[in-house]
N, C-alpha and C positions, 0 to 999 in steps of 0.2 A: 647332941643330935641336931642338925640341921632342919631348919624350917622347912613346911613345903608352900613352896609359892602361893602366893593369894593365887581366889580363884577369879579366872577370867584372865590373870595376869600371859604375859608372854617371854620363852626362854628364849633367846637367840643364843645360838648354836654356831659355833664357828667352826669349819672345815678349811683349815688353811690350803691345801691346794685347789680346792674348786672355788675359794673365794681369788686366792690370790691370782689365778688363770682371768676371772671374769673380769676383777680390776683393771689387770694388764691390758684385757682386750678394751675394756674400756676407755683406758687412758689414749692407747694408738688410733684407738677411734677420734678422741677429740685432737689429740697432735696431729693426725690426718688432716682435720676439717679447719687449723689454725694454719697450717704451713699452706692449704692451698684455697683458702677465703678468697685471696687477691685474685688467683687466677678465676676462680668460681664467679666470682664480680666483674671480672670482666668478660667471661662470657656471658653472661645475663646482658648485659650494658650493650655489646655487640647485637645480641639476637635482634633487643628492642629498637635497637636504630636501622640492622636491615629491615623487620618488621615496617616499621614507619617509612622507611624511603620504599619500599618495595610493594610493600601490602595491598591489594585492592587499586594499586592503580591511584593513590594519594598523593602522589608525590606534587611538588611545586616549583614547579623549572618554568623561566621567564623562555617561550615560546616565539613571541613575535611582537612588534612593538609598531604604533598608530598614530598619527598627527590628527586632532578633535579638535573640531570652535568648543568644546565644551569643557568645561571642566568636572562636571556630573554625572557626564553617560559619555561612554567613548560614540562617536556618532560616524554615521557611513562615512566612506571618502567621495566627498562633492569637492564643485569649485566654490571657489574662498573670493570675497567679491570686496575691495578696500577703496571705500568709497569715502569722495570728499574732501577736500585741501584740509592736510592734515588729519586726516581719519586715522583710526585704528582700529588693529583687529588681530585680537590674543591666539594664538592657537597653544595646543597642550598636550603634552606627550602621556600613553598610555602602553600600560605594559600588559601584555596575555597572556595566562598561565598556565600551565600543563592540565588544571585541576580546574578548567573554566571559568579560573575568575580574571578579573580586570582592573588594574590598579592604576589609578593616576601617579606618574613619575617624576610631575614638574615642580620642582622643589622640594622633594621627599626624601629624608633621611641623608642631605646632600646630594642625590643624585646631578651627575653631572652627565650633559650627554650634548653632543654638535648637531645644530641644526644648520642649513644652507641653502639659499636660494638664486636660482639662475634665471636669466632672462632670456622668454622665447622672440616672439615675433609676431606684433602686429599689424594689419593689413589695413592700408591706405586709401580713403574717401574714392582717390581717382585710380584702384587698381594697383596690383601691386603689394609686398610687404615690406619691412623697414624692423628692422630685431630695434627691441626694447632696451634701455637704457640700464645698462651693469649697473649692480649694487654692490655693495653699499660706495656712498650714501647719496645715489642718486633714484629717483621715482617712488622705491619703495626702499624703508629703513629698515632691518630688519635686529632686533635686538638680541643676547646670547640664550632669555630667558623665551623667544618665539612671540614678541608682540609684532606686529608690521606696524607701519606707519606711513604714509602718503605724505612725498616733499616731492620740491622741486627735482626736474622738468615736472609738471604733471601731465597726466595720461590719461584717454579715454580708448580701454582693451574691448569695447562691443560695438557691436555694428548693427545697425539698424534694417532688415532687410524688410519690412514692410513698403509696399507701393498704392500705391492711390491706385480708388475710391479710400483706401484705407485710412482711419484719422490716428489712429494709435500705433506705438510702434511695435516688433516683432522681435528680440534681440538675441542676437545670438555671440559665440563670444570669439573673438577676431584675434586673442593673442591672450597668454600668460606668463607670468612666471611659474618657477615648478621648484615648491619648497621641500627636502627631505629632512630629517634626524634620522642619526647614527645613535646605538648607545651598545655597549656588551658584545660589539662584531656585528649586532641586527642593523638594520637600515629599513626605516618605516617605506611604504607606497607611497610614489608619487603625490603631493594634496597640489592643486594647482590655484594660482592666485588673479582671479582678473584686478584692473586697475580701473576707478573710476572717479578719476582726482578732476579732472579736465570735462569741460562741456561735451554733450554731443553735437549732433548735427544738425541744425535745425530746418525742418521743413513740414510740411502737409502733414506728412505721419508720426511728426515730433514735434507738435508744433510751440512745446518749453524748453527742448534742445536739452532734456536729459540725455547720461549713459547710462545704459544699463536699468533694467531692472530696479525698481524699486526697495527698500528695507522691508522685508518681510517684521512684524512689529511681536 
């Protein structure tokens, strides 16, 4: 006589075509999901990177690029004032980004990028102008990494237009150079550069024979 199963116990029952049907499906199921994992991954991988360059407007694309005295804060474009036998005065390249931001370029990650300066034309005590002395390496030196530097001839680029009664002078600026950088095809805005290596003029309204303006401290 044959036992009857403990109670609580369970018979499993086997139905060979309805098991062996479910198996099969089962197995093509997972050969399906192995022979095309690869392609599977790499749609996912695709989505996420249009996602990321596309989405919201995130993207990060170098936009437009800046000549700064700063290296902190990209700063407006003013005139660049290089004062004093042998002065110096750094400038620094800056990159803007699709995404609002602002990234100092000047020595970064290797960046390499041409900088260049031309000389305009300053205007003569008795009338008249007289173009400023080609660089390099005369008036102003200018180095690969954007330092300037005041050498010989030296130069005084402002002009005093103050007149008596007046005891102080009025100065305005009579000639520059005009420094660019190039980097990725961009080319920054003009920064322009007075010189003020050379005395000025001295008289009633200058009566210490400065050029130019003062060093803001």
């Amino acid at each position: 006589m044959g036992r009857s199963p403990p109670c609580g116990a369970m018979t499993l029952v086997t139905l060979s075509d309805v098991t062996d049907a479910a198996t099969m499906r089962k197995i093509s199921f997972w050969r399906y999901l192995a022979v095309n994992r690869k392609t599977l991954f790499t749609a996912v991988v695709c989505a996420l990177l249009t996602f990321s360059m596309l989405g919201c407007g995130t993207s990060n694309k170098l936009q437009s690029i800046q000549l700064s005295s700063s290296n902190t804060a990209e700063t407006p474009g003013s005139t660049l004032d290089l004062q004093g036998i042998g002065g110096t005065l750094q400038v620094y390249l800056w990159g803007n980004y699709s995404n609002g931001s602002a990234k100092l370029l000047n020595n970064v990650g290797g960046v390499a990028y041409q900088i260049s300066i031309t000389p305009g034309s300053t205007e003569l005590s008795g009338g008249g102008y007289v173009p400023l002395t080609a660089v390099p390496p005369q008036t102003v030196e200018l180095s690969p990494n954007g330092l300037l530097t005041a050498v010989t001839p030296f130069a005084c680029t402002w002009v005093n237009s103050a007149t008596p009664p007046a005891t102080s002078p009025a100065w305005a600026i009579s000639g520059s150079y005009t420094l660019t950088a190039t980097y990725k095809g961009l080319t920054t805005a003009p920064a322009y550069v007075a010189v003020a290596s050379a005395a000025g003029i001295t008289d009633t309204t200058n009566p210490t024979g400065e050029c130019g303006p003062a060093t803001t401290p």
